[in-house]
Each structure stands twice: as structure tokens, then as C-alpha cells.
PDB file with one MODEL, atoms N, CA, C and O in Angstrom:
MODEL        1
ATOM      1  N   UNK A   1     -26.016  12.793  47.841  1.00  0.00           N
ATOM      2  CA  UNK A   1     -25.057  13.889  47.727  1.00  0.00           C
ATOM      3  C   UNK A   1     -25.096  14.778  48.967  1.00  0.00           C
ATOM      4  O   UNK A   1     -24.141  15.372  49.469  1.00  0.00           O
ATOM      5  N   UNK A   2     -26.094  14.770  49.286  1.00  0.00           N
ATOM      6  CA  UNK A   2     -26.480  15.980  50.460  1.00  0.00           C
ATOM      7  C   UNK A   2     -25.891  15.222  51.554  1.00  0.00           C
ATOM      8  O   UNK A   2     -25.477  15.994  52.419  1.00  0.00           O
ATOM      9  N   UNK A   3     -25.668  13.795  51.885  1.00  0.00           N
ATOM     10  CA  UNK A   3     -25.035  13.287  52.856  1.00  0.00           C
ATOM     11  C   UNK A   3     -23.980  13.584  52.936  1.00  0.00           C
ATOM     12  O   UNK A   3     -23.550  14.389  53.762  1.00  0.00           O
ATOM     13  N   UNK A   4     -23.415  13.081  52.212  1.00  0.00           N
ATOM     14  CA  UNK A   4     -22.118  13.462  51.624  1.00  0.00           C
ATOM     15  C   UNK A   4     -21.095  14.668  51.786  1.00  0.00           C
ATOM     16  O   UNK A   4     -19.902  14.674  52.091  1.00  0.00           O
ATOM     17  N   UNK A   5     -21.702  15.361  51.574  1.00  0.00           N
ATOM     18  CA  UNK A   5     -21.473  16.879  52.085  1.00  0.00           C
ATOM     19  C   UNK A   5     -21.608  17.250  53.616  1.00  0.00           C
ATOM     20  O   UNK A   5     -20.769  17.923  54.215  1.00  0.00           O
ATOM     21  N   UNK A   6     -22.782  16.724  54.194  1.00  0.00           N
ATOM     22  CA  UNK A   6     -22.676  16.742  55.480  1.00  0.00           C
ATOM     23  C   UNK A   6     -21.603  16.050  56.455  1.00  0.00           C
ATOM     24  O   UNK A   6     -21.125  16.544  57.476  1.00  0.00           O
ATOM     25  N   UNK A   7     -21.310  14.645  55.835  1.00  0.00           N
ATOM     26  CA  UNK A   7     -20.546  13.959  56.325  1.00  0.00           C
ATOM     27  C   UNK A   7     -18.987  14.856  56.272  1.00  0.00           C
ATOM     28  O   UNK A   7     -18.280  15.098  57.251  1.00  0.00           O
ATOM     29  N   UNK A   8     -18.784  15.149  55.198  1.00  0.00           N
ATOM     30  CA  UNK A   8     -17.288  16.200  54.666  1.00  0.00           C
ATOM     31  C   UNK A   8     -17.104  16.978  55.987  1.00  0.00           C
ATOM     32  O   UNK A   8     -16.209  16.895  56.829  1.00  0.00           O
ATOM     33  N   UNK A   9     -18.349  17.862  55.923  1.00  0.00           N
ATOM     34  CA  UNK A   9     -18.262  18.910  56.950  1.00  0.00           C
ATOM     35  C   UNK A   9     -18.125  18.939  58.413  1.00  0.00           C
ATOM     36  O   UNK A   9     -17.652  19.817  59.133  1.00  0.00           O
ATOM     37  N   UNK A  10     -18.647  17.776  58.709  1.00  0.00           N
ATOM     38  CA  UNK A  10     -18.362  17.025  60.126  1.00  0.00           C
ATOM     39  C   UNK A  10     -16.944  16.720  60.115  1.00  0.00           C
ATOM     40  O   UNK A  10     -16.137  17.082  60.972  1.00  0.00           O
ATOM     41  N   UNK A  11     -16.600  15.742  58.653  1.00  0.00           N
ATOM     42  CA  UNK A  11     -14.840  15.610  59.320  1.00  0.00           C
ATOM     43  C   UNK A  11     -13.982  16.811  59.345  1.00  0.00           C
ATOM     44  O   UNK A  11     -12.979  16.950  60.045  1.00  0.00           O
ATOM     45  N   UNK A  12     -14.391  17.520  58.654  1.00  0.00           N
ATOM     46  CA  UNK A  12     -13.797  18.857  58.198  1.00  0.00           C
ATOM     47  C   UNK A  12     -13.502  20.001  59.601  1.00  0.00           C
ATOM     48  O   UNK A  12     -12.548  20.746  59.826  1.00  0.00           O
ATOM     49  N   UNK A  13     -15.031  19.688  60.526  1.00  0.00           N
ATOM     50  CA  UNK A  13     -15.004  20.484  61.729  1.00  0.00           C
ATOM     51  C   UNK A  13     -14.449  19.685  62.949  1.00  0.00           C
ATOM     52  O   UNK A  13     -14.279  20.360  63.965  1.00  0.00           O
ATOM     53  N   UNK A  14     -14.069  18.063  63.032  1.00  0.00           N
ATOM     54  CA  UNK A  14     -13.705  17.907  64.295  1.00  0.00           C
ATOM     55  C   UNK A  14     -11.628  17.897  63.930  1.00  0.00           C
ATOM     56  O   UNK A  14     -10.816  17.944  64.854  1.00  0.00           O
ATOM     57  N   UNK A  15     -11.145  17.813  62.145  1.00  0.00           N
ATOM     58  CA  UNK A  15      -9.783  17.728  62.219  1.00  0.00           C
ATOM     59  C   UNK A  15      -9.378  19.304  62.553  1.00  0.00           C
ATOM     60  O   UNK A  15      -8.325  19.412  63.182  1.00  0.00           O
ATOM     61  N   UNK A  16     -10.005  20.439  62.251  1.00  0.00           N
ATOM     62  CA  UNK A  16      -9.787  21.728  62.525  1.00  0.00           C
ATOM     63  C   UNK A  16      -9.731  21.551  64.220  1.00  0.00           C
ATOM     64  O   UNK A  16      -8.699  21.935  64.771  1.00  0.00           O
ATOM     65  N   UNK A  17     -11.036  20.865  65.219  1.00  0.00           N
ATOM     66  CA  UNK A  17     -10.953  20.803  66.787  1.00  0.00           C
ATOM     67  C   UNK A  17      -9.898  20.059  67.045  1.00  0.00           C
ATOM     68  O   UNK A  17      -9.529  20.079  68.220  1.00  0.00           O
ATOM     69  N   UNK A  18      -9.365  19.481  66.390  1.00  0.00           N
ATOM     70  CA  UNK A  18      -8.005  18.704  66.469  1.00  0.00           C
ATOM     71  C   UNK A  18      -6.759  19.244  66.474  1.00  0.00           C
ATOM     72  O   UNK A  18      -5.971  19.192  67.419  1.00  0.00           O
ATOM     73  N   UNK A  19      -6.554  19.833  65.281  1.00  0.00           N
ATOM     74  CA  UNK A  19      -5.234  20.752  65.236  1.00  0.00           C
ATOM     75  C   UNK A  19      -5.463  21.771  66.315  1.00  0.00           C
ATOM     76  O   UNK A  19      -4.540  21.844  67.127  1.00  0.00           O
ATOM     77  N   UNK A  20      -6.663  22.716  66.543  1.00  0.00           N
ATOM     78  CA  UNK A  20      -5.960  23.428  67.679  1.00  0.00           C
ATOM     79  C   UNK A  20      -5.744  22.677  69.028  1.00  0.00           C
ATOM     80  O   UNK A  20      -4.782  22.997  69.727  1.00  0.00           O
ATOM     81  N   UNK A  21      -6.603  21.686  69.427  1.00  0.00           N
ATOM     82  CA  UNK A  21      -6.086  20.918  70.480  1.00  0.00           C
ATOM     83  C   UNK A  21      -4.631  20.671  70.834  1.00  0.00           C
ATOM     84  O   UNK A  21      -3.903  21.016  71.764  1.00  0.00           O
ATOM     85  N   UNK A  22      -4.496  19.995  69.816  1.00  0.00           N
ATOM     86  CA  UNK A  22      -2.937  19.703  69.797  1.00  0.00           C
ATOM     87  C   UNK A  22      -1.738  20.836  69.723  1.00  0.00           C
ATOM     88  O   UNK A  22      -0.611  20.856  70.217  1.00  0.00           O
ATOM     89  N   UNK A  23      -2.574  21.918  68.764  1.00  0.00           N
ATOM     90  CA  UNK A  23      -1.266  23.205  69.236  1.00  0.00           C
ATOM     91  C   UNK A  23      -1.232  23.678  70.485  1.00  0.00           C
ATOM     92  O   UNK A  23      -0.121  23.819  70.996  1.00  0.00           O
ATOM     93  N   UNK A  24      -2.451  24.035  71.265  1.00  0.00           N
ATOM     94  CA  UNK A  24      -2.548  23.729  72.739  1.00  0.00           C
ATOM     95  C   UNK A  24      -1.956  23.449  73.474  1.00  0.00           C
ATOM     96  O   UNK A  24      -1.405  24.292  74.183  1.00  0.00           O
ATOM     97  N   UNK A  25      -1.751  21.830  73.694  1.00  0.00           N
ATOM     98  CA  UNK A  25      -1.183  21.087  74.479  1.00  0.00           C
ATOM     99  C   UNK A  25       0.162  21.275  73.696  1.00  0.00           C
ATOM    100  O   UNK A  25       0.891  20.413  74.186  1.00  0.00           O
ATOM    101  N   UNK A  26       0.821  21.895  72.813  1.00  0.00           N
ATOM    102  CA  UNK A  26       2.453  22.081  72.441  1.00  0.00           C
ATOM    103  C   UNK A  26       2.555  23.051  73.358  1.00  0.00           C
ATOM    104  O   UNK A  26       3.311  22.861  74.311  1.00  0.00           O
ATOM    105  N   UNK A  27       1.741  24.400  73.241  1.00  0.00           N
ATOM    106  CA  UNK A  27       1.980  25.620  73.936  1.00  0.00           C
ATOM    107  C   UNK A  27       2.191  25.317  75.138  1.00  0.00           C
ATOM    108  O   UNK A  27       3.209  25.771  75.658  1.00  0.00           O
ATOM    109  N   UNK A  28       1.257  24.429  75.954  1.00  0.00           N
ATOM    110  CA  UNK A  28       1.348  24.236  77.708  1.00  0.00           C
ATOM    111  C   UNK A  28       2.935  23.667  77.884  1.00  0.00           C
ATOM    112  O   UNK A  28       3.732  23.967  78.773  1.00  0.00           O
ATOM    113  N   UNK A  29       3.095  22.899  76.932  1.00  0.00           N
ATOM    114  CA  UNK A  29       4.375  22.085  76.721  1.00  0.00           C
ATOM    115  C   UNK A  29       5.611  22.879  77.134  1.00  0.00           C
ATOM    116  O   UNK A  29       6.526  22.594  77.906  1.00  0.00           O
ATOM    117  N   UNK A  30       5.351  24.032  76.340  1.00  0.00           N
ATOM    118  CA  UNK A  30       6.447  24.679  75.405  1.00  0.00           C
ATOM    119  C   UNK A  30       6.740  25.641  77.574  1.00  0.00           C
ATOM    120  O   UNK A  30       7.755  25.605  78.270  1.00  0.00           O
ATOM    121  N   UNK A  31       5.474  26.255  77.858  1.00  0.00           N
ATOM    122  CA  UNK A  31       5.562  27.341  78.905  1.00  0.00           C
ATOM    123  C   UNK A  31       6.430  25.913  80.291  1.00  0.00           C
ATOM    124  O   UNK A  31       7.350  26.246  81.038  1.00  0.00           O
ATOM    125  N   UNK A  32       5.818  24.456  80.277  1.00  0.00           N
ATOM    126  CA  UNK A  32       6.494  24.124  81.143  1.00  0.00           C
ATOM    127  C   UNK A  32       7.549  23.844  81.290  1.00  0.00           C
ATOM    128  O   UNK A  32       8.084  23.670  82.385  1.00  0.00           O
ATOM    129  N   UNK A  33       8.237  23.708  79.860  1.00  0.00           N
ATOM    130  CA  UNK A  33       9.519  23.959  79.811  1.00  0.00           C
ATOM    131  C   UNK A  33      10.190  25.251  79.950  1.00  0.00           C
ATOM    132  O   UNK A  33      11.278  25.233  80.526  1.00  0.00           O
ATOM    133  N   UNK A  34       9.724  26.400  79.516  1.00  0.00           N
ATOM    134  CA  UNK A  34      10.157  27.344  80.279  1.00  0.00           C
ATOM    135  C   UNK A  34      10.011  27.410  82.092  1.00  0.00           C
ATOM    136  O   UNK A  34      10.844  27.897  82.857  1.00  0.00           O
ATOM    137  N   UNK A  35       9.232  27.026  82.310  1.00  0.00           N
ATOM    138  CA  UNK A  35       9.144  27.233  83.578  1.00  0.00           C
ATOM    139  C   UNK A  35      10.567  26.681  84.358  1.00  0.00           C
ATOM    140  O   UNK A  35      11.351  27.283  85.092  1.00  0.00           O
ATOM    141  N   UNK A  36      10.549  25.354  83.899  1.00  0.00           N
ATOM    142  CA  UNK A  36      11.601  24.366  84.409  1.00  0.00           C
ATOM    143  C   UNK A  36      13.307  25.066  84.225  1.00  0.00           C
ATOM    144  O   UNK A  36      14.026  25.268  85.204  1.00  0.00           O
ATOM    145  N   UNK A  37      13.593  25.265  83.257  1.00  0.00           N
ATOM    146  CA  UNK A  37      14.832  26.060  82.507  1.00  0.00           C
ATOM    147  C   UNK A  37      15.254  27.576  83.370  1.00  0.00           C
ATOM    148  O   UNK A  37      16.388  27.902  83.720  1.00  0.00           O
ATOM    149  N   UNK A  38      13.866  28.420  83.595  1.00  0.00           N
ATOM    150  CA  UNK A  38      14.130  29.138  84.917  1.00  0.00           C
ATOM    151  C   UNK A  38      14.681  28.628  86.267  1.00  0.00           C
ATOM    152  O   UNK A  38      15.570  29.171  86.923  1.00  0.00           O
ATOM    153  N   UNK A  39      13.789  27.121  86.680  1.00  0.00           N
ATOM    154  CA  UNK A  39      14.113  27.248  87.828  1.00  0.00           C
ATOM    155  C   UNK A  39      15.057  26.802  87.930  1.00  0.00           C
ATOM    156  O   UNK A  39      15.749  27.030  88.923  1.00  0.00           O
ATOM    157  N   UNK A  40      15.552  25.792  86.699  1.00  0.00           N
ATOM    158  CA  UNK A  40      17.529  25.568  86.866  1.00  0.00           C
ATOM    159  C   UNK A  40      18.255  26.600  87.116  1.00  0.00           C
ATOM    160  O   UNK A  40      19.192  26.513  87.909  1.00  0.00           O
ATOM    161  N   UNK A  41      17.917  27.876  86.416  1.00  0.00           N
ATOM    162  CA  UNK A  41      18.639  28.997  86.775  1.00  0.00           C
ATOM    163  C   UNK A  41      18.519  29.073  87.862  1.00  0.00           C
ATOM    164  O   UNK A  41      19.058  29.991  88.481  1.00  0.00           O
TER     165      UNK A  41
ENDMDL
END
């Protein structure tokens, strides 16, 4: 049981390092498209 739980908590802490990763790399996304959309202007 005690594994078990440990194991949970491990997947539990790298899908949380996951989602913010990935909102991350949306945000960088998101600013280089702004960037680009300026310089068309």
C-alpha cells in the first residue's frame, strides 16, 4: 500500500510538471505571435 501511494504521488507530481510546461511553451507561443503581427504592422 505504502508503494502505492508513493508511486500515485510521483505520477501525480511529474503530470502537474507537465501541464505547466506546456502552458509555458503556449505563452512563448502566444508573445511570438504577437511579436510577428506587430511587425506586419
Amino acid at each position: 500500500m505504502k508503494h502505492t501511494a508513493t508511486l500515485l504521488a510521483m505520477a501525480l507530481a511529474f503530470a502537474l510538471a507537465g501541464c505547466n510546461t506546456v502552458k509555458g511553451v503556449g505563452q512563448d507561443v502566444q508573445r511570438a505571435g504577437g511579436a510577428i503581427e506587430r511587425a506586419a504592422k
